[in-house]
ROVEX-739574 format. One record per residue (C-alpha): x, y, z; residue number from 1; residue in one letter. Coordinates in Angstrom, 2 decimals. Layout:
BEGIN
X,Y,Z,NUM,a
...
This chain:
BEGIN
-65.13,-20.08,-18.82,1,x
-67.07,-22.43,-15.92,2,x
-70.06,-24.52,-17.24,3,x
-73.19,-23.09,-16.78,4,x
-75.69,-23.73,-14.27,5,x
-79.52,-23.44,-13.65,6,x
-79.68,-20.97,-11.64,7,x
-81.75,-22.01,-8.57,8,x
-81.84,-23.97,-5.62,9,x
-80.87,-27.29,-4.35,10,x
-79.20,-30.17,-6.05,11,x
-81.38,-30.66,-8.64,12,x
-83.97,-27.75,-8.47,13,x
-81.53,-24.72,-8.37,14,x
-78.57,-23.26,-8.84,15,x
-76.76,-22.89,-12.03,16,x
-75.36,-26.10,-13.38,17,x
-71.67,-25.86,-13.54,18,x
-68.31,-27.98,-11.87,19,x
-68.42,-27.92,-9.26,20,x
-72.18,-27.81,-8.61,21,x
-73.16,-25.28,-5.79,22,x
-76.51,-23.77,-4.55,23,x
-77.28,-20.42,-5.19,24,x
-76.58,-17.86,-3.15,25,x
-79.27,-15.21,-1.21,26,x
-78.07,-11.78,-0.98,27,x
-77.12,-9.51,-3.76,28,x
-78.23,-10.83,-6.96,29,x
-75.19,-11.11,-9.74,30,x
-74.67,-7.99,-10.72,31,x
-73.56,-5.03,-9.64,32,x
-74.42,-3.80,-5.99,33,x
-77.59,-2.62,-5.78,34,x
-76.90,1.06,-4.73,35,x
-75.04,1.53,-7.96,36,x
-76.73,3.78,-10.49,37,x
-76.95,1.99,-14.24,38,x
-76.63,5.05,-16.42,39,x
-74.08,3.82,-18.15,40,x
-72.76,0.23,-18.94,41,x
-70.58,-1.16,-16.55,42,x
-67.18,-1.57,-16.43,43,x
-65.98,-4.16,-14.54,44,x
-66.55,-7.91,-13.52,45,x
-69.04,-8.21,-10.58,46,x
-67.69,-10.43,-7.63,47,x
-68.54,-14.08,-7.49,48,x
-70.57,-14.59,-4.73,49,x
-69.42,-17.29,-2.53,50,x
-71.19,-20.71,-2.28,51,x
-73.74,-21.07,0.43,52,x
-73.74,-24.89,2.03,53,x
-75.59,-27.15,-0.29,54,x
-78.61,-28.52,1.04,55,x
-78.57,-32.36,2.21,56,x
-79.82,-34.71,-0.24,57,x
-82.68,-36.54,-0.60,58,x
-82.75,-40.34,-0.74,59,x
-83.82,-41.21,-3.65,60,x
-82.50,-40.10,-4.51,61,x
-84.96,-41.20,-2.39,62,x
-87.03,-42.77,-4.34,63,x
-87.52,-43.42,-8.51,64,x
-90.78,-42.35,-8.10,65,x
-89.72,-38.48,-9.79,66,x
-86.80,-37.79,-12.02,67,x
-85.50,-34.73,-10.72,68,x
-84.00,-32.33,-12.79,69,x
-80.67,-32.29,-13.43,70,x
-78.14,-29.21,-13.02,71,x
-78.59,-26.75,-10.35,72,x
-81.51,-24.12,-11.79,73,x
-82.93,-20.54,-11.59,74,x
-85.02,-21.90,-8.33,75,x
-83.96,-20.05,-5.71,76,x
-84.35,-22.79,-2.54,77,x
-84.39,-22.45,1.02,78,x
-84.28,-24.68,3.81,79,x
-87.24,-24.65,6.60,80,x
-88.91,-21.24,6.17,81,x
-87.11,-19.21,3.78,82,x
-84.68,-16.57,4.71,83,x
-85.22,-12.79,4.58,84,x
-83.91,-11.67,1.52,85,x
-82.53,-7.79,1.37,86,x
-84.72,-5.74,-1.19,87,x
-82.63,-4.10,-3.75,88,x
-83.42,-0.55,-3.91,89,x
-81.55,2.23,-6.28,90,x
-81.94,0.61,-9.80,91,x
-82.58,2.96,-12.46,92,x
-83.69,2.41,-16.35,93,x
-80.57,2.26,-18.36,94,x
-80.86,4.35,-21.44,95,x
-82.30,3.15,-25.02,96,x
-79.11,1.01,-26.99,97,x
-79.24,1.59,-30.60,98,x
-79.50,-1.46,-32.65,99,x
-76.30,-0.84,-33.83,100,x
-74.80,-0.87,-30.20,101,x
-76.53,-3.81,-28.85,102,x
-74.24,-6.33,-30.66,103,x
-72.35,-6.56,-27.43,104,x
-74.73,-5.38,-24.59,105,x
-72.78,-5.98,-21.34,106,x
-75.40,-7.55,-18.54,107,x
-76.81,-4.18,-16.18,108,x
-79.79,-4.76,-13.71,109,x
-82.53,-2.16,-14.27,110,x
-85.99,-1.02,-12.79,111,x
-88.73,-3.51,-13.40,112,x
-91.99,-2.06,-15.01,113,x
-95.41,-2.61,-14.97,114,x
-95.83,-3.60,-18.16,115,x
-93.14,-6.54,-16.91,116,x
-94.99,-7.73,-14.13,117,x
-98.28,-8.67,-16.30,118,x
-98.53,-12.27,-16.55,119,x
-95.55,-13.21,-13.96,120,x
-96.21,-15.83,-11.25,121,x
-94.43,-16.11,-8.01,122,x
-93.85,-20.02,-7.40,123,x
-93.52,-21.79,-4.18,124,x
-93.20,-26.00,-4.35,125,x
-93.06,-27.64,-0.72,126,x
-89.93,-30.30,-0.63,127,x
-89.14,-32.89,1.65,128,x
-86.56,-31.13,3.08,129,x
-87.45,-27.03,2.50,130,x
-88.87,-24.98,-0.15,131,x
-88.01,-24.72,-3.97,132,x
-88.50,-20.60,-5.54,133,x
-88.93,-20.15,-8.95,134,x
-91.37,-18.18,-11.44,135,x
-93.81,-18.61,-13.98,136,x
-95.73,-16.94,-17.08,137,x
-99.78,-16.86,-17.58,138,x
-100.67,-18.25,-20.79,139,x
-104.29,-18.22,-20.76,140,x
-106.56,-16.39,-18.72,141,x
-108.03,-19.49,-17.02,142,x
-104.71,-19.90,-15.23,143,x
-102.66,-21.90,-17.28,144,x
-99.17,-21.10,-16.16,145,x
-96.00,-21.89,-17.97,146,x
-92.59,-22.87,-15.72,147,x
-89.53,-24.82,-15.65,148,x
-89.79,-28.51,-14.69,149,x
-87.20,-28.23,-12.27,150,x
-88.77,-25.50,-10.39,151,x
-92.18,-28.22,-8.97,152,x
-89.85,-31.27,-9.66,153,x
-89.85,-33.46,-6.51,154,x
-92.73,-31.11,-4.72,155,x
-95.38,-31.87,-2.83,156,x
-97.48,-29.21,-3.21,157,x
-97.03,-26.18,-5.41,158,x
-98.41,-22.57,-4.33,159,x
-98.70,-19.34,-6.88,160,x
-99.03,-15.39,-6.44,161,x
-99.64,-12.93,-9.47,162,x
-96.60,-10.37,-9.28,163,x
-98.76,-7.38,-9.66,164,x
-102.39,-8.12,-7.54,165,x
-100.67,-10.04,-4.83,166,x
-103.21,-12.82,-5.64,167,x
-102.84,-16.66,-4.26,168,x
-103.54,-20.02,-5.43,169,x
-102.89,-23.64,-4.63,170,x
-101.88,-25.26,-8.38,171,x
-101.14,-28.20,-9.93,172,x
-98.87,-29.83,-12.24,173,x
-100.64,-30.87,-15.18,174,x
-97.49,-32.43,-16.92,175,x
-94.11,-31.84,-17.89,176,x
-91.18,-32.45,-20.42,177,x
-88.51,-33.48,-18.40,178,x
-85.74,-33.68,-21.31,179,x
-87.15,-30.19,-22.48,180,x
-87.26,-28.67,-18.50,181,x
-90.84,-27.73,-19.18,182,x
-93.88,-28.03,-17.17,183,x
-97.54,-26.53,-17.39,184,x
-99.46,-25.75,-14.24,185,x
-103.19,-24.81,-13.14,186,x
-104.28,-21.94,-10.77,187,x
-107.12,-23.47,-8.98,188,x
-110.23,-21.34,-9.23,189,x
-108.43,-18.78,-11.32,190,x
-110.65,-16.58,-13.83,191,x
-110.13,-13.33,-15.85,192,x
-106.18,-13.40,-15.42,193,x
-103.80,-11.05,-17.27,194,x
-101.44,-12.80,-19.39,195,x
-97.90,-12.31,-20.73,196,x
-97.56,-11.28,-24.45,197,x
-95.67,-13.43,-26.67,198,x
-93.85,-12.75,-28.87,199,x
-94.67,-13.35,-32.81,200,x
-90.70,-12.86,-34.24,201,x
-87.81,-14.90,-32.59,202,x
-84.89,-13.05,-31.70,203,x
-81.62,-12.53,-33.55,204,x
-78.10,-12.42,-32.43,205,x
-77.95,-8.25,-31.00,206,x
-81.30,-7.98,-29.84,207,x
-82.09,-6.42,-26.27,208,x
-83.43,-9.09,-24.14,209,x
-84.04,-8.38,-20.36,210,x
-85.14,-11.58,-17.82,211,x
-87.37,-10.83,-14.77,212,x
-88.28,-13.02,-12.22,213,x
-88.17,-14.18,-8.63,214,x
-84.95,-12.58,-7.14,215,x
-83.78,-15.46,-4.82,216,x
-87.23,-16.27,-3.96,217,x
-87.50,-13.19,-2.03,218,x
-90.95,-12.64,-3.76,219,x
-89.86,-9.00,-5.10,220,x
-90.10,-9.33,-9.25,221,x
-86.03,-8.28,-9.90,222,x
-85.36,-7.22,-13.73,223,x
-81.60,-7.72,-15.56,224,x
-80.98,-7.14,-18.96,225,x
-78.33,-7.93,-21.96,226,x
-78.10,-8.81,-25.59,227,x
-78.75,-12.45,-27.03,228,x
-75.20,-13.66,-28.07,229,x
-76.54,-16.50,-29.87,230,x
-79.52,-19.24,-31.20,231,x
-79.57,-22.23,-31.34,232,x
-77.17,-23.15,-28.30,233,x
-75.93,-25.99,-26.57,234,x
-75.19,-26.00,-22.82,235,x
-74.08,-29.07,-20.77,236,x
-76.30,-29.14,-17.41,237,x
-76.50,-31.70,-14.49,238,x
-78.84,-34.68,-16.16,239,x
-82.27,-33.89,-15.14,240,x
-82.37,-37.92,-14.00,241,x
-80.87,-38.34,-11.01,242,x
-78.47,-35.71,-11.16,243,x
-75.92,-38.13,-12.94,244,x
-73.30,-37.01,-14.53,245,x
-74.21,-34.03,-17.58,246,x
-75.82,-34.02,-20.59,247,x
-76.45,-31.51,-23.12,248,x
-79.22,-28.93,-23.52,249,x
-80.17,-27.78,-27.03,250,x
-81.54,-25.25,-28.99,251,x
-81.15,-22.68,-26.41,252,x
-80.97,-19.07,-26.15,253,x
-77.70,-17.52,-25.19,254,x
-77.77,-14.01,-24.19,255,x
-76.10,-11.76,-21.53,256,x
-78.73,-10.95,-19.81,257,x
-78.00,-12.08,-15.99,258,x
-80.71,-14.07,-14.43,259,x
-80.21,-14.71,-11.02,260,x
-81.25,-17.37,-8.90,261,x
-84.83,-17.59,-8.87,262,x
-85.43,-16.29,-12.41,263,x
-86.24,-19.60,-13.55,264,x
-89.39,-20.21,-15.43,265,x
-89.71,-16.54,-15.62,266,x
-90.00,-14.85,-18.93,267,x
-86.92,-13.58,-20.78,268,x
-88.33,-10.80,-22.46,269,x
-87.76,-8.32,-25.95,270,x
-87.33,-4.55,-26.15,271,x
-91.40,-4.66,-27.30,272,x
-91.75,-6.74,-23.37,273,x
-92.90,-9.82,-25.28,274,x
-91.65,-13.15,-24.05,275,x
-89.41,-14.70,-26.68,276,x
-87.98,-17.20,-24.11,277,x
-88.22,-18.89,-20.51,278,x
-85.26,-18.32,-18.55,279,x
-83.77,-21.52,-17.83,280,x
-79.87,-21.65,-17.17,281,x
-77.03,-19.30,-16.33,282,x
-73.42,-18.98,-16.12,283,x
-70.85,-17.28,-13.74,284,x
-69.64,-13.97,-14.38,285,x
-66.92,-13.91,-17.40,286,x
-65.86,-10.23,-17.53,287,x
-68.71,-7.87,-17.29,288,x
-71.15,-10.00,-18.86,289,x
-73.02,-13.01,-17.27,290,x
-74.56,-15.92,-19.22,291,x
-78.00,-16.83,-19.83,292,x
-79.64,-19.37,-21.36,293,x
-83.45,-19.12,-22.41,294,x
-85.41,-21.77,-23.66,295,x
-87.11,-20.35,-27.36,296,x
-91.12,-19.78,-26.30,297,x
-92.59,-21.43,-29.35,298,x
-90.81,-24.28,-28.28,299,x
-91.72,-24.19,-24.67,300,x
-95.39,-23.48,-25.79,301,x
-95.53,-26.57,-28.28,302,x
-94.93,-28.30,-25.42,303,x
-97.73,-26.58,-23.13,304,x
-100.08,-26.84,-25.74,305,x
-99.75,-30.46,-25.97,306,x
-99.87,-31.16,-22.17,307,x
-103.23,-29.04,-22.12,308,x
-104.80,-30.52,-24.97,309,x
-104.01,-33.88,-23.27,310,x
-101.62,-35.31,-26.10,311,x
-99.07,-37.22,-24.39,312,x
-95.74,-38.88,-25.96,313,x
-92.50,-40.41,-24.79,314,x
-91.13,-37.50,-23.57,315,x
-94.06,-35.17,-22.66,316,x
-96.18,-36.25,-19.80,317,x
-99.59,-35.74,-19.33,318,x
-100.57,-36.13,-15.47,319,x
-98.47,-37.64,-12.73,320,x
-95.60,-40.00,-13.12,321,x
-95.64,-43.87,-12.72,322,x
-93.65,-44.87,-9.32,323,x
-91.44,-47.71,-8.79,324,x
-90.66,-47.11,-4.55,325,x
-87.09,-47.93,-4.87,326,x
-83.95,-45.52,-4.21,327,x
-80.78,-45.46,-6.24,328,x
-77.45,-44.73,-5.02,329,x
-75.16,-41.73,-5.19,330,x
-73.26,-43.78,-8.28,331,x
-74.88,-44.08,-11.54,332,x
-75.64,-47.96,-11.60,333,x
-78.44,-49.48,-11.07,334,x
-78.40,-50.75,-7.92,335,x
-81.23,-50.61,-5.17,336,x
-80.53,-48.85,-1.95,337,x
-83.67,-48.90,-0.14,338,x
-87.30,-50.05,-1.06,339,x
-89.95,-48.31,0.44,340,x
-93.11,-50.53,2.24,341,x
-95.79,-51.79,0.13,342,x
-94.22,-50.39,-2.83,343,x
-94.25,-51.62,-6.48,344,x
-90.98,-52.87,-5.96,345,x
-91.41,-54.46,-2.40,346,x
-94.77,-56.34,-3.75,347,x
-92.49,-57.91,-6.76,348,x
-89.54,-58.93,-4.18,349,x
-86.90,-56.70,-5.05,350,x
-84.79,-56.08,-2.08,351,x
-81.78,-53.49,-1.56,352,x
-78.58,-54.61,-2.99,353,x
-80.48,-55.59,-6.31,354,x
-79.37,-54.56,-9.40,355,x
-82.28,-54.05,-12.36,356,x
-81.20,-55.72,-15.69,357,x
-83.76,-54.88,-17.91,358,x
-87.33,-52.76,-17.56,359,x
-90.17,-52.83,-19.63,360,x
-87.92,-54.74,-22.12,361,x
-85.01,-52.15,-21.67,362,x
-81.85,-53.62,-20.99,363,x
-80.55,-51.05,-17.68,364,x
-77.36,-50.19,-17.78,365,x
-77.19,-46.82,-15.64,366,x
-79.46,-45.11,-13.14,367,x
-80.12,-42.61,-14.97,368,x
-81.24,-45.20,-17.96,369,x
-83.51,-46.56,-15.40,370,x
-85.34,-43.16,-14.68,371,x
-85.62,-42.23,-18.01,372,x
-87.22,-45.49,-18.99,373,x
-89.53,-45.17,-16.11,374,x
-90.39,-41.41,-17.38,375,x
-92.12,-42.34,-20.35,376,x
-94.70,-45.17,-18.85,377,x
-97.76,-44.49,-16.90,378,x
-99.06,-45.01,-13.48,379,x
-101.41,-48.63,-13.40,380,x
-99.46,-49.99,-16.27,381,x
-97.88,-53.43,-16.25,382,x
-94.34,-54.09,-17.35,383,x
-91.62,-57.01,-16.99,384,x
-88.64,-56.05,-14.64,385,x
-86.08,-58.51,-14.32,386,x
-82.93,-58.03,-11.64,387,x
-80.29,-60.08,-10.30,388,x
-80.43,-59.98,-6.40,389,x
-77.52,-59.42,-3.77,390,x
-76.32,-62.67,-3.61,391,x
-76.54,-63.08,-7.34,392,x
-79.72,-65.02,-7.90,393,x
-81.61,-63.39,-11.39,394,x
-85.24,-62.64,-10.81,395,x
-87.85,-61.59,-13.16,396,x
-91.68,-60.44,-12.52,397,x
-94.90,-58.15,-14.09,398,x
-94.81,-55.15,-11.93,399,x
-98.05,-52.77,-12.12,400,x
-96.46,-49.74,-11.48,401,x
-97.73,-46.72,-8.64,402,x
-98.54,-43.44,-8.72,403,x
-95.66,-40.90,-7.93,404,x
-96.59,-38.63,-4.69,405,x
-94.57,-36.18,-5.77,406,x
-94.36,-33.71,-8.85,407,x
């Protein structure tokens, strides 16, 4: 079986986390064409779908100032404008499963209704470099909107549309988990919204579950379904800090229900249409069922809850990040590839070829250590760095640290 990847775009935005790591692709979604009728369950394996060229990367990965997301994800990403993406026509409602069938429900694609499209967010984050696709779910009718981190990780700007009025905002990231891939955004000026319905009772190993979301960013709400396989899961994804190396993600959802890139932050839904999870992670086809992985909504929403109520903690960040203006190499040591002008690190006298030691009293052993460390202090605050410079002289300095200019 391949590892699992986000499905989404870019290296650490999109795409489905797996080895190798590869972008996801824009035409059919995974599944069966979409021409074929869903009457019945299928029978065989869809293809594979070929990997599209990945998408350059950035330097910093360009720069500390944003942990990025690890593994691929459900963001569907596209470079420049993004490309026309077919509409898929021809699905049909697949016929009520008995609870006593749906212990193995293969994954089918099936008509989306309206009931689905109530609280679902198309989401658009500007990059560098292109555009990263995802979804999102209204919590609150002020326009408090629940996502994946990885789908506004790295943005510049982040823009929204309600999947069933069409409507547009500007938002903003209010915070994010980056550990837990879970972010909260605002809809500026947004009033009166309909929200999604959560669910009260978490699933059990069986139960119908069907994920809708942003089909390859095409801005068309797509719908496939499946059966959870199990709780509690563990998935190894891309490290969501710098994209080094994998690490595991737990306490996941596992269910055959098919997301395709662009699902992510979308709402993984129960046979009642109540969210019971955020769609989060995938896996390539493995007969005729395809791997999903949902993150549990109570768990996403104890983390929204927090962020909106201001309560911050090592992991869950309230606001933007704290910025150091250095970029780490394509290896996961802590070296210094390029400093950026008037930066943090610049002021202090850091200069590329440096390697950090220690941060905040952390001894740094890894890039990735370095990001996460950075994660959990806040923009304006003072901490001791200490590094040992390219011709081997040790340094040490208070650095106030920036603001991040990106999500």
């Amino acid at each position: 079986m391949s590892q699992p990847r986000y499905p989404g775009a870019g290296h650490a935005h999109g795409s489905y986390a797996g080895e190798p790591a590869w972008p996801p692709p824009t035409g059919q979604p995974w599944g069966m064409p979409a021409a074929a009728p869903w009457g019945s369950l299928p029978q065989q394996a869809p293809a594979r779908p070929q990997p599209p060229a990945k998408r350059r990367q950035v330097a910093l990965w360009a720069t500390v100032m944003v942990v990025l997301l690890a593994a691929f994800a459900l963001v569907s990403w596209q470079l420049a404008a993004p490309a026309e993406v077919a509409l898929r026509n021809g699905f049909h409602p697949r016929p009520p499963i008995t609870k006593d069938e749906s212990r193995h429900i293969p994954t089918y694609s099936t008509a989306v209704t309206a009931q689905m499209s109530v609280g679902v967010v198309f989401i658009e984050g500007q990059l560098d470099d292109g555009v990263a696709s995802g979804t999102g779910i209204v919590l609150d009718e002020s326009g408090l909107v629940l996502t994946n981190y990885h789908v506004v990780a790295d943005t510049t700007g982040v823009q929204a549309q309600i999947a069933d009025t069409g409507t547009n905002f500007t938002a903003d990231v209010l915070g994010r988990n980056v550990w837990a891939d879970v972010a909260l955004i605002q809809l500026e000026g947004a009033a009166g919204l309909a929200t999604a319905t959560i669910s009260g009772e978490p699933v059990v190993p069986g139960d119908p579950v069907v994920a809708v979301g942003n089909g390859d960013g095409g801005g068309v709400l797509l719908a496939t379904g499946g059966g959870v396989t199990a709780l509690d899961a563990t998935v190894s994804l891309e490290s969501a800090f710098g994209g080094y190396g994998w690490e595991d993600a737990t306490g996941m959802i596992e269910s055959s229900a098919g997301a395709i890139p662009g699902y992510s932050g979308g709402p993984t839904f129960n046979d009642r249409t109540e969210v019971v999870g955020v769609t989060s992670a995938g896996q390539d086809p493995v007969s005729n069922e395809m791997t999903t992985y949902s993150i549990p909504i109570d768990t996403a929403t104890g983390i929204t809850d927090d962020i909106a109520a201001g309560r911050q903690s090592e992991q869950t960040r309230v606001g933007p990040g704290a910025w150091l203006g250095i970029g780490l190499g394509s290896h996961n040591i802590p070296v210094v590839s390029t400093v950026e002008p008037g930066s943090p690190a610049e002021i202090v006298g850091i200069t590329p070829g440096s390697t950090i030691d220690t941060f905040a009293g952390e001894p740094v052993n890894t890039a990735s250590g370095l990001l996460k460390v950075l994660e959990s202090h806040d923009p304006d605050e003072t901490v001791e760095v200490t590094w040992t410079d390219e011709q081997g002289d040790a340094h040490e300095a208070m650095m106030t640290l920036g603001t991040s200019p990106t999500n």
